[in-house]
Backbone as JSON Lines, residues from 0, in Angstrom:
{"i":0,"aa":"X","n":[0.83,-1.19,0.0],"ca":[0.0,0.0,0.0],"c":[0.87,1.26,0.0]}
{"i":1,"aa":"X","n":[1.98,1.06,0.46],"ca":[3.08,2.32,0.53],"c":[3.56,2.76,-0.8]}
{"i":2,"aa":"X","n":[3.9,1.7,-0.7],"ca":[4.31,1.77,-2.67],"c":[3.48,2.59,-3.5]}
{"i":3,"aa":"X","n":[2.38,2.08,-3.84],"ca":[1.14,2.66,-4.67],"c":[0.66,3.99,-3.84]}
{"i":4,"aa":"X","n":[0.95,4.22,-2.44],"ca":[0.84,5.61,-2.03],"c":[1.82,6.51,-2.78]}
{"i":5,"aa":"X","n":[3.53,6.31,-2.94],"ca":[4.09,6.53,-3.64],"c":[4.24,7.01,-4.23]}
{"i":6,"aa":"X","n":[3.74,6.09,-5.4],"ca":[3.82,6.16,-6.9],"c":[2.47,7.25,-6.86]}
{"i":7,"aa":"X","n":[1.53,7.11,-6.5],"ca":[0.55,8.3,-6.87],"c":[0.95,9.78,-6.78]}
{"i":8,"aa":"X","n":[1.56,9.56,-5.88],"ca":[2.19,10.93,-5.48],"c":[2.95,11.4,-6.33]}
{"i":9,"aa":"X","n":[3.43,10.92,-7.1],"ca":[4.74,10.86,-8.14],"c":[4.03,12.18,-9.17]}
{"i":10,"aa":"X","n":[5.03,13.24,-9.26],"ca":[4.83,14.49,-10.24],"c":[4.25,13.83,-11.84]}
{"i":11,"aa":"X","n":[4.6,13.01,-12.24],"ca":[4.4,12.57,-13.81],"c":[3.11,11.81,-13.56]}
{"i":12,"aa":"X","n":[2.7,11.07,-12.81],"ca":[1.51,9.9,-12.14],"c":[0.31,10.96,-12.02]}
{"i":13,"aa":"X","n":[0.4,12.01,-11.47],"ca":[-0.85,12.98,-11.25],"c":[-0.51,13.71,-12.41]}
{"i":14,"aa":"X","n":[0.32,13.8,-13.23],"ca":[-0.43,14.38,-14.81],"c":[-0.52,13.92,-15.47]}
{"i":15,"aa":"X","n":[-1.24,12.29,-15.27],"ca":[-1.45,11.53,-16.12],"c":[-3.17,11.51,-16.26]}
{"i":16,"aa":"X","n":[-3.83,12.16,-15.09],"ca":[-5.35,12.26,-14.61],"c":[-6.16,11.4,-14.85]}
{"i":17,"aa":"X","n":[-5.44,10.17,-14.21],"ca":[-6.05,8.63,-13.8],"c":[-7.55,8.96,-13.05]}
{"i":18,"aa":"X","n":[-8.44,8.01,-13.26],"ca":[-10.03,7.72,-12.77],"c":[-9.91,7.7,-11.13]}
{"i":19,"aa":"X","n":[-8.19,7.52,-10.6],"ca":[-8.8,7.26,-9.1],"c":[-7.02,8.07,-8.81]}
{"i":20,"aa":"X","n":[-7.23,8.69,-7.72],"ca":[-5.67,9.75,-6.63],"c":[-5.39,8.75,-5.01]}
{"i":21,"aa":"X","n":[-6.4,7.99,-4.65],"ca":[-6.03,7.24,-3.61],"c":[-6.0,5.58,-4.01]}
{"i":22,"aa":"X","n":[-5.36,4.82,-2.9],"ca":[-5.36,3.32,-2.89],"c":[-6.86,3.08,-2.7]}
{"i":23,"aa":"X","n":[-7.51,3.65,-1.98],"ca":[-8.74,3.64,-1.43],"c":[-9.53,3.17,-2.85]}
{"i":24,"aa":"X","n":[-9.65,4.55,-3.83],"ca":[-10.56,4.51,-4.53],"c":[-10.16,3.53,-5.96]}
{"i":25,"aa":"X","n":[-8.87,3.09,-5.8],"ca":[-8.18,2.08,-6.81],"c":[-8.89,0.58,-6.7]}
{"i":26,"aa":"X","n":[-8.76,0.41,-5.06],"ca":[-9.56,-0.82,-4.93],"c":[-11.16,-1.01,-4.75]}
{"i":27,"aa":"X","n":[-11.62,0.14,-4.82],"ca":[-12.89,0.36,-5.14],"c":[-13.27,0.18,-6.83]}
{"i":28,"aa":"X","n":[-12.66,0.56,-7.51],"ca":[-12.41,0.31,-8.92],"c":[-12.11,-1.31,-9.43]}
{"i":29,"aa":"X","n":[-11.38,-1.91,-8.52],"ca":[-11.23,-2.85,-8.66],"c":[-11.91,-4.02,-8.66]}
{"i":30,"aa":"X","n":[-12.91,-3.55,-7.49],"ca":[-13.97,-4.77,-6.94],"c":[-15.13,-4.87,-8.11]}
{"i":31,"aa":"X","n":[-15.19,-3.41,-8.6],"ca":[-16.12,-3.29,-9.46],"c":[-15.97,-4.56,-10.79]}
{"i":32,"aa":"X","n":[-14.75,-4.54,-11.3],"ca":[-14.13,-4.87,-12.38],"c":[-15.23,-6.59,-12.35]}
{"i":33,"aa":"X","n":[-15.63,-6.81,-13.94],"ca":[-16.27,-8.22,-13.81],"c":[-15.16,-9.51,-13.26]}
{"i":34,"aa":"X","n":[-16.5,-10.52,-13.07],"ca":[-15.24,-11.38,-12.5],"c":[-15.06,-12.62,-13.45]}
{"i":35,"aa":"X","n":[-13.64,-13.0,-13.34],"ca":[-13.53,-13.55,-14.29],"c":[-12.99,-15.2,-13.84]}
{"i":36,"aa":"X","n":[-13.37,-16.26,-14.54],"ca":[-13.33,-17.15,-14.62],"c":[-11.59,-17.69,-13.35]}
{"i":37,"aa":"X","n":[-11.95,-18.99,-12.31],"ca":[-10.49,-18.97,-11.98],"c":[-10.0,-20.01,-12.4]}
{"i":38,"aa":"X","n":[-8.49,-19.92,-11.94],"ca":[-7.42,-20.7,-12.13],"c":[-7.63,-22.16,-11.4]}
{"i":39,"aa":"X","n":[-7.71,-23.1,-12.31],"ca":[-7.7,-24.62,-11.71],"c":[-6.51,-25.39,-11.94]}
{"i":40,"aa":"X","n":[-6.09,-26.66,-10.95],"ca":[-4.81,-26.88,-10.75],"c":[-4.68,-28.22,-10.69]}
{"i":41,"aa":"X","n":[-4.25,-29.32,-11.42],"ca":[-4.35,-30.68,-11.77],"c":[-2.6,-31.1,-11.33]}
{"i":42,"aa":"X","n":[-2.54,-32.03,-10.78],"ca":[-1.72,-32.58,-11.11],"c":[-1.23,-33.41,-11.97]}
{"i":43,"aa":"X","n":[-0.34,-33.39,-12.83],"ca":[-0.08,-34.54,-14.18],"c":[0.73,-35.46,-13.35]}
{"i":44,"aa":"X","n":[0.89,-36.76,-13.5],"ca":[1.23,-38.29,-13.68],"c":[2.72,-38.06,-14.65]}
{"i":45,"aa":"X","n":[3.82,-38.16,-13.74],"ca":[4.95,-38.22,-14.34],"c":[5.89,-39.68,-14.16]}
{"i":46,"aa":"X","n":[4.76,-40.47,-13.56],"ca":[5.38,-42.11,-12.82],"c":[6.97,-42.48,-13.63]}
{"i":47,"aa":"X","n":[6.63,-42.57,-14.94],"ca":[7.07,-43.48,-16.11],"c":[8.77,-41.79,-16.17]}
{"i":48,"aa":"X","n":[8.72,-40.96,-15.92],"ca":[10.13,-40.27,-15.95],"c":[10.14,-39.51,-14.15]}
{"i":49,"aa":"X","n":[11.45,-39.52,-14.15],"ca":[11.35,-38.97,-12.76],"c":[11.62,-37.54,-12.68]}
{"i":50,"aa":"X","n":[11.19,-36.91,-11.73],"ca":[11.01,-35.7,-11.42],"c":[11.15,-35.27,-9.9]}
{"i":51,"aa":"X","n":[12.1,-33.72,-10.15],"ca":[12.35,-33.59,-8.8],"c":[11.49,-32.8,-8.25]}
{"i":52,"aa":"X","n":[10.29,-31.99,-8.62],"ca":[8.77,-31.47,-8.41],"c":[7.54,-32.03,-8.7]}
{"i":53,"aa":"X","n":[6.7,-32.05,-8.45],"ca":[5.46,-32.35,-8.58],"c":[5.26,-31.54,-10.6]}
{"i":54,"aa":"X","n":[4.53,-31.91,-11.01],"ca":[4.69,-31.69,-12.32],"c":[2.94,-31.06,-11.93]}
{"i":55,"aa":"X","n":[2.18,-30.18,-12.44],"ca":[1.06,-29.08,-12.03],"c":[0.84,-28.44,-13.55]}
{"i":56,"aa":"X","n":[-0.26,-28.46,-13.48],"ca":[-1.54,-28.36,-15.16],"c":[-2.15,-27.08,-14.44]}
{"i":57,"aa":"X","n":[-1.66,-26.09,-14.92],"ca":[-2.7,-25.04,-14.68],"c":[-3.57,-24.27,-15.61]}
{"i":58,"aa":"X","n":[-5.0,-24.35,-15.36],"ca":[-5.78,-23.96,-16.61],"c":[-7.0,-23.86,-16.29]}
{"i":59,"aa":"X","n":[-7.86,-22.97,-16.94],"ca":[-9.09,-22.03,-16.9],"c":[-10.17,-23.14,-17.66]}
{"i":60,"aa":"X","n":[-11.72,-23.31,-17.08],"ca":[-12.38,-23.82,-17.83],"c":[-12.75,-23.49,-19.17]}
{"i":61,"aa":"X","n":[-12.54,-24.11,-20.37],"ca":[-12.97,-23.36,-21.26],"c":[-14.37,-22.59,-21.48]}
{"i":62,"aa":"X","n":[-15.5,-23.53,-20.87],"ca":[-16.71,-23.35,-20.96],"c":[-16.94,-21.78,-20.33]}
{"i":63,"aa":"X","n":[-16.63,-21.88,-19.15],"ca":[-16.54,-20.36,-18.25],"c":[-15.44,-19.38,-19.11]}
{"i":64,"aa":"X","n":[-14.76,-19.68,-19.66],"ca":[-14.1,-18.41,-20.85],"c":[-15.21,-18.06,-21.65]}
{"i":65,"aa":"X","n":[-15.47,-19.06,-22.5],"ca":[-16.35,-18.46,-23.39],"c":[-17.88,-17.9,-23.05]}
{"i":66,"aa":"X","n":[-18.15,-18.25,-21.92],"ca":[-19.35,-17.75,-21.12],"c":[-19.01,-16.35,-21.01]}
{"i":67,"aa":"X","n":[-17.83,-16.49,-19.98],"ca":[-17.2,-14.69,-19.92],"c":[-17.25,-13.71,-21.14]}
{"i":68,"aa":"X","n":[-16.35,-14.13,-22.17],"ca":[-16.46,-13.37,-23.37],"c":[-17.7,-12.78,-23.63]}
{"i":69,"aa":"X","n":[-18.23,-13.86,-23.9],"ca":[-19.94,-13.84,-24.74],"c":[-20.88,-12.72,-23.96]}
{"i":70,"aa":"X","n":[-20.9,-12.9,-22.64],"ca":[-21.73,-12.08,-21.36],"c":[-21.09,-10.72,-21.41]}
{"i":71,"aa":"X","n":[-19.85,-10.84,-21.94],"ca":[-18.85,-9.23,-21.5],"c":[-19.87,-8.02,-23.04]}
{"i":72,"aa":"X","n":[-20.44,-6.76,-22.35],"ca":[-20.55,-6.11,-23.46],"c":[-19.8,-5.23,-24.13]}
{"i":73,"aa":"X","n":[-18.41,-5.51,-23.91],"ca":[-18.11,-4.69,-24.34],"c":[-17.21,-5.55,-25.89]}
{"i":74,"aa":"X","n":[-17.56,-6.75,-26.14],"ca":[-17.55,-7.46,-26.91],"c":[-18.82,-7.61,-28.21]}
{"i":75,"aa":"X","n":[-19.92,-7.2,-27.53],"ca":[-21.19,-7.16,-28.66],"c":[-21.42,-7.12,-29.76]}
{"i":76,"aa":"X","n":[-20.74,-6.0,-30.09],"ca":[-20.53,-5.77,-31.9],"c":[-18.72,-6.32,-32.49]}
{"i":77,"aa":"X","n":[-18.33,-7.14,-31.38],"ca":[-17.05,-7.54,-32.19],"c":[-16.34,-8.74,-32.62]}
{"i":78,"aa":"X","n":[-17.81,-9.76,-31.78],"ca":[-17.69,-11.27,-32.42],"c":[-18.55,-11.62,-33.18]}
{"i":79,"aa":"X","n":[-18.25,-12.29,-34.23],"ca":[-18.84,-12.41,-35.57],"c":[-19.06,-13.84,-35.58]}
{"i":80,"aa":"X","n":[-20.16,-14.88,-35.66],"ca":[-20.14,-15.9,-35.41],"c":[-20.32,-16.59,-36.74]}
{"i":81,"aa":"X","n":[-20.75,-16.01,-38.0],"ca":[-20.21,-16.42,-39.94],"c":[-19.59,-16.03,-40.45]}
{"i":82,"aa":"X","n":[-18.92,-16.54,-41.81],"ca":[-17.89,-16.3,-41.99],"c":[-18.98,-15.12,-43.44]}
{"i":83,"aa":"X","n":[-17.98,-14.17,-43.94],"ca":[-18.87,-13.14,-44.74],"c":[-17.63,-12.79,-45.63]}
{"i":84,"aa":"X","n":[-18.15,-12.47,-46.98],"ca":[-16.83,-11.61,-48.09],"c":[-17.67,-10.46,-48.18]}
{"i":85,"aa":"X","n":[-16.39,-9.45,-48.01],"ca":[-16.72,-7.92,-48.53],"c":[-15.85,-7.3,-49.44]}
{"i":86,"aa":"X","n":[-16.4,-7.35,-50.46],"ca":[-15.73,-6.76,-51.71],"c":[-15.94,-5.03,-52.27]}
{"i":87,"aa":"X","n":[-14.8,-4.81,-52.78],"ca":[-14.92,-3.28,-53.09],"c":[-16.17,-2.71,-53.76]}
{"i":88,"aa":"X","n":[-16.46,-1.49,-53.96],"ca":[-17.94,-1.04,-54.46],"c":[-17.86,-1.24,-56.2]}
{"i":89,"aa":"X","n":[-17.39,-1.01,-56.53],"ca":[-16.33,-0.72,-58.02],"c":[-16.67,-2.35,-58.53]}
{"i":90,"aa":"X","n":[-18.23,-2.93,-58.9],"ca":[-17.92,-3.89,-59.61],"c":[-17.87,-5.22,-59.28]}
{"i":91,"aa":"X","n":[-17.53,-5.4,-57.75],"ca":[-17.16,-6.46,-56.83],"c":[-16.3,-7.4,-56.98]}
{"i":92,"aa":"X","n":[-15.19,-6.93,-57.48],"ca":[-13.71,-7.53,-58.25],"c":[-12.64,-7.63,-57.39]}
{"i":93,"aa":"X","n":[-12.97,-7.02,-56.29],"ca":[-11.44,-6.74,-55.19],"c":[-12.52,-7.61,-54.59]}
{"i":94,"aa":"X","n":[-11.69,-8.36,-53.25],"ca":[-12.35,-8.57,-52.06],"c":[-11.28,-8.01,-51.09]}
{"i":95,"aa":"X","n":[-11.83,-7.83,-49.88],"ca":[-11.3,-6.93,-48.92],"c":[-11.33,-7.74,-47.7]}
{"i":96,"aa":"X","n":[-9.94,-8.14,-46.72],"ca":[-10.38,-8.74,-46.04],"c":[-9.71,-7.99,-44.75]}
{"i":97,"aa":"X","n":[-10.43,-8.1,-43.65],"ca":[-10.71,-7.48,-42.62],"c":[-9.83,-8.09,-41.48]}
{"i":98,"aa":"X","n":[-11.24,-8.67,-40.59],"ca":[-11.5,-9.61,-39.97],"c":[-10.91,-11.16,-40.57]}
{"i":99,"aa":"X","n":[-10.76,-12.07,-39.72],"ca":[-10.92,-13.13,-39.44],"c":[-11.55,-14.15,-40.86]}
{"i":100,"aa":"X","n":[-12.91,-13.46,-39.91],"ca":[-14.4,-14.27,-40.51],"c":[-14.25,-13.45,-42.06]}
{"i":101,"aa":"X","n":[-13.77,-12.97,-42.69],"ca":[-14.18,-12.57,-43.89],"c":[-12.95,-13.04,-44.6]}
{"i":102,"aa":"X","n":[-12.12,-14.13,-43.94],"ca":[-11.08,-14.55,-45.09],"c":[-11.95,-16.17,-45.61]}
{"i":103,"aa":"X","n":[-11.09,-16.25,-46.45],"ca":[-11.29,-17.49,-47.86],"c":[-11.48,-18.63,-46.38]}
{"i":104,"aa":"X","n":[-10.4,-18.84,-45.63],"ca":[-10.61,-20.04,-44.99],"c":[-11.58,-20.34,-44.06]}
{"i":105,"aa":"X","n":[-12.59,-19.21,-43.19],"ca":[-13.42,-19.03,-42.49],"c":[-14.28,-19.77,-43.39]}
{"i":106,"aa":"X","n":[-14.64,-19.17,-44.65],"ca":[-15.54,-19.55,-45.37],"c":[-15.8,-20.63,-45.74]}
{"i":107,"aa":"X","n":[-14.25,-21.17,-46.54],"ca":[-14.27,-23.01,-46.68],"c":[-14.85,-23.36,-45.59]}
{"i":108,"aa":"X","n":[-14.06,-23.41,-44.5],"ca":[-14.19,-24.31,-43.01],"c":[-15.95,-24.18,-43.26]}
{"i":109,"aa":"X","n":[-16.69,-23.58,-43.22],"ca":[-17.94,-22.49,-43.03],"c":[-19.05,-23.9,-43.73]}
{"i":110,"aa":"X","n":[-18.17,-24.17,-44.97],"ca":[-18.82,-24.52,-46.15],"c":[-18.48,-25.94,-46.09]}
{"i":111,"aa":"X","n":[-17.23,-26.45,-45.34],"ca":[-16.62,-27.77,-45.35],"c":[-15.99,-28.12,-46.94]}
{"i":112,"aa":"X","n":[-15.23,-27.27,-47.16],"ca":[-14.43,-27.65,-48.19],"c":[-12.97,-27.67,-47.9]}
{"i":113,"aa":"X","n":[-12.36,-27.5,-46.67],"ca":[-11.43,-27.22,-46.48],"c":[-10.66,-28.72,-46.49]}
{"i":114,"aa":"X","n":[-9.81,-29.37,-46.5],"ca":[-8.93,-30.33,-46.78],"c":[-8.39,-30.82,-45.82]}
{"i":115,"aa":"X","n":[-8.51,-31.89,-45.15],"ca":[-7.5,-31.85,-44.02],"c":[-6.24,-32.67,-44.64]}
């Protein structure tokens, strides 16, 4: 907490005119913040080679990621769930690709022509 008392104090830090001037109102900011999916902790099976630690899988449910994403709005207008071509006005001779979803392979995959 000293630290971040500190650093606020710091001549360049207050003319930066951050949303919060105390620790106080930083962790008030903080609590706010959505919450996000936690950290789960497996141990892996290293029997068959030896090891001088415990060998540890650390990793996020996927299901609860993509729950998160999807629920977050500030994502709304920026996941695209088909794949789409947008071509120049001029004729429709250029295609223009953007995004992701608006390349050739979105589309195969899209269409199942893609090759494995």
């Amino acid at each position: 907490m000293a630290a971040i008392v500190h650093f606020l104090s710091l001549l360049l830090v207050k003319q930066l005119r951050l949303s919060f001037q105390t620790t106080l109102r930083l962790h008030g900011l903080a609590e706010i913040l959505p919450q996000i999916p936690p950290w789960k902790c497996k141990h892996v099976d290293t029997s068959p080679h030896k090891t001088t630690t415990i060998a540890r899988l650390f990793y996020r449910d996927t299901v609860d990621c993509l729950q998160t994403l999807l629920n977050n709005p500030l994502f709304t207008n920026s996941l695209d769930f088909s794949p789409y071509h947008v071509f120049t006005p001029a004729q429709c001779l250029v295609q223009v690709y953007g995004k992701w979803m608006s390349s050739d392979v979105a589309w195969k995959i899209q269409v199942g022509i893609v090759s494995t």
